[in-house]
C-alpha positions in Angstrom: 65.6 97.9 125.2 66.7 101.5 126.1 67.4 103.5 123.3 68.6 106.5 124.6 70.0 107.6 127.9 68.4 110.4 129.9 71.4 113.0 129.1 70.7 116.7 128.1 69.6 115.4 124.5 67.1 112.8 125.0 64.9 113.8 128.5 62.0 113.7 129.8 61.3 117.1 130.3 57.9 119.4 129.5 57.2 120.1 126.1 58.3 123.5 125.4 56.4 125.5 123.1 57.9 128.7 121.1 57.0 130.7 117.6 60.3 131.8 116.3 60.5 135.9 115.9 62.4 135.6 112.1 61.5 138.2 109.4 59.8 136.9 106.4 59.4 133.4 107.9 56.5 131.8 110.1 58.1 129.0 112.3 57.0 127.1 115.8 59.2 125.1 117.4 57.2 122.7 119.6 60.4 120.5 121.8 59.0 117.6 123.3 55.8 117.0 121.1 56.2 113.6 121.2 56.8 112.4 124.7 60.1 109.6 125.3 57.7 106.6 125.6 56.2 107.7 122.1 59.8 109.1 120.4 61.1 105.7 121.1 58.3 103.6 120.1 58.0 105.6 116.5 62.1 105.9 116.3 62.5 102.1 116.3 59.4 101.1 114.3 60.3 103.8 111.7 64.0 102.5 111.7 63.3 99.3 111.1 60.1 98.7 108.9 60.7 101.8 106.3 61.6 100.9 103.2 64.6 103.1 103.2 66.7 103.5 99.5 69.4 105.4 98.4 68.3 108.7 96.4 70.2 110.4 93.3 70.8 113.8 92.5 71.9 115.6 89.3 73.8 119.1 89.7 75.6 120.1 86.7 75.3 116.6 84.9 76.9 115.3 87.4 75.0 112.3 89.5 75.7 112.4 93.2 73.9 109.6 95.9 72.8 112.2 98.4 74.0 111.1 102.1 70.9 109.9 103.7 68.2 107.1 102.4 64.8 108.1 102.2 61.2 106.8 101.3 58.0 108.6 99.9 53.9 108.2 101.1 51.6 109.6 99.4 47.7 109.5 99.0 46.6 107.3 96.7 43.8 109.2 95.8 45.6 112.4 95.1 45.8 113.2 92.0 48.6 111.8 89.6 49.7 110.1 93.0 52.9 108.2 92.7 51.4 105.0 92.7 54.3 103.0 93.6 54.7 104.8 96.7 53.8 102.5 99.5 50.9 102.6 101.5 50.6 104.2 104.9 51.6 102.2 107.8 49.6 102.3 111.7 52.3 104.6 113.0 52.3 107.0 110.2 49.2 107.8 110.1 49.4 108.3 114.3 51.9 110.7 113.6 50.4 112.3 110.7 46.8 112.6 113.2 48.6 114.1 115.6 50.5 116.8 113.9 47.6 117.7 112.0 45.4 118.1 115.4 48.3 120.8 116.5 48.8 122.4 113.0 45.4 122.8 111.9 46.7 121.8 108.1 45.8 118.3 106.5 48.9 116.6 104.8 48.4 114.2 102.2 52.3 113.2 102.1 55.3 112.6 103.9 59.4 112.2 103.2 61.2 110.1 105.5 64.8 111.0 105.7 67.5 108.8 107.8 70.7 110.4 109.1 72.4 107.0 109.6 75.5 108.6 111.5 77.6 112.4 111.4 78.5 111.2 107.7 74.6 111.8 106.6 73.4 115.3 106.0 71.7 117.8 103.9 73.4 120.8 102.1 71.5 124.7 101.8 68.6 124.6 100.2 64.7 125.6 100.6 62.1 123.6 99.1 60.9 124.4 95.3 57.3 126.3 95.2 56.6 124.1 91.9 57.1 121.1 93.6 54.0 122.1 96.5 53.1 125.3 95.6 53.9 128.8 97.8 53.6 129.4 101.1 53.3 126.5 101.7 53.0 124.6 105.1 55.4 121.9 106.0 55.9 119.9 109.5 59.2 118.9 110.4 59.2 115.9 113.0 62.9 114.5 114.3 63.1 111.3 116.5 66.4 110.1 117.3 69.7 111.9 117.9 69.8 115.3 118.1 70.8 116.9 114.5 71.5 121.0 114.3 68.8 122.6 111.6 70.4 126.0 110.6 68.9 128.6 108.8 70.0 132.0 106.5 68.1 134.6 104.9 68.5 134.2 101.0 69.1 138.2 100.7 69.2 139.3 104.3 73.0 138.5 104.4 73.7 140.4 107.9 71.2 138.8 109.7 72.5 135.4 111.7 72.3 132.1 110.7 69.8 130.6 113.4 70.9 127.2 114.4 67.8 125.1 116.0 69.2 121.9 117.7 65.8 119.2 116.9 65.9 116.7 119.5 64.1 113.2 120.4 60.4 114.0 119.6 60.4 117.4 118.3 58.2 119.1 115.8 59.1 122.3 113.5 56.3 124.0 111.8 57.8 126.0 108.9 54.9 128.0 106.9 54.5 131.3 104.7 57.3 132.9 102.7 59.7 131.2 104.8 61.2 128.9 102.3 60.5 131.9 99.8 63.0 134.2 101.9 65.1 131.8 104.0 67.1 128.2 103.4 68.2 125.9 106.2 70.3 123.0 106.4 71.3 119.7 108.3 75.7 119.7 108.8 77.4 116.8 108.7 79.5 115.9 112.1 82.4 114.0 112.7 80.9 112.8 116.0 79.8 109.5 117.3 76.2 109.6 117.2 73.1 107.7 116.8 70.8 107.9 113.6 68.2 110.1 113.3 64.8 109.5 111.4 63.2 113.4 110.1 59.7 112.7 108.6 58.6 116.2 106.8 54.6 116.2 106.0 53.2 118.0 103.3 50.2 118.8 100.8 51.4 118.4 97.3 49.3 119.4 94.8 49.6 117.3 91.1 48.1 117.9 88.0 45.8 115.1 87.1 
């Protein structure tokens, strides 16, 4: 089975390797860091053999189901680990081995989001220092359709927002005071288009 065509969004070309000139933020954008034999491979097995769920979230005590399922890893041996998070499958930890190798920065979690279709997305937002501590490091990985990741400076309001489309087999490496200074976001679409699985790797640090 084919899952994608070769069009302009799902090809076959070189990786492409670039580190995003941004004030306050750190950020590589490595296209193509998973080749289309390997996007496809972890695209289908991730579709299928996650144990997606629906997530809540409470704004103003008001409960919302966010627009995307998700699941959680996480070391077991971490401390205070969330022991009910299930345990690391072959292709996770392939991924995880290989992003690690390029970012030089050991993750001992991971959240898988799935953008079923143009109806799924994610609003502004950067990710809480309390949760993983600051500057922290996080790698962004994207098989599937393509999905625009934008991104605006919290203060810096004249400076554009940067829109980053993350195609089949891409990895985003955003580190220092970038979710400190900047938020990004995943729009919504009223196009036709495929799902797209984001896995987003991280060292979080618990209290024991």
């Amino acid at each position: 089975m084919k899952l994608f065509n070769d069009t302009d969004l799902f090809t076959n070309n070189k990786p492409h390797r670039q580190n995003l000139d941004l004030p306050d933020a750190d950020l590589m954008l490595h296209e193509g860091f998973f080749d289309k034999k390997e996007s496809d491979h972890y695209y289908a097995t991730l579709l299928k053999n996650t144990p997606w769920k629906e997530s809540e979230l409470t704004v103003y005590d008001k409960t919302h189901t966010i627009p995307r399922m998700v699941a959680w890893y996480e070391d077991k041996s971490n401390a205070g680990a969330d022991l009910s998070a299930p345990f690391w499958t072959p292709e996770l930890l392939a991924i995880k081995k290989k992003v690690e190798q390029e970012c030089g920065h050991k993750f001992n979690s991971v959240l898988l989001n799935l953008y079923r279709d143009g109806k799924d997305g994610v609003g502004w937002h950067s990710d809480k220092e309390e949760d993983f501590g600051s500057n922290q490091v996080i790698a962004s990985v994207s098989f599937g359709e393509t999905r625009l990741f934008k991104l605006r400076h919290k203060t810096q309001k004249e400076l554009p927002v940067q829109e980053l489309p993350l195609t089949h087999g891409t990895l985003l490496l955003m580190a220092g005071t970038t979710q400190t200074h900047w938020e990004h976001h995943v729009p919504k679409t009223a196009k036709d288009i495929l799902p797209r699985v984001n896995l987003t790797f991280r060292q979080v640090k618990r209290e024991g």
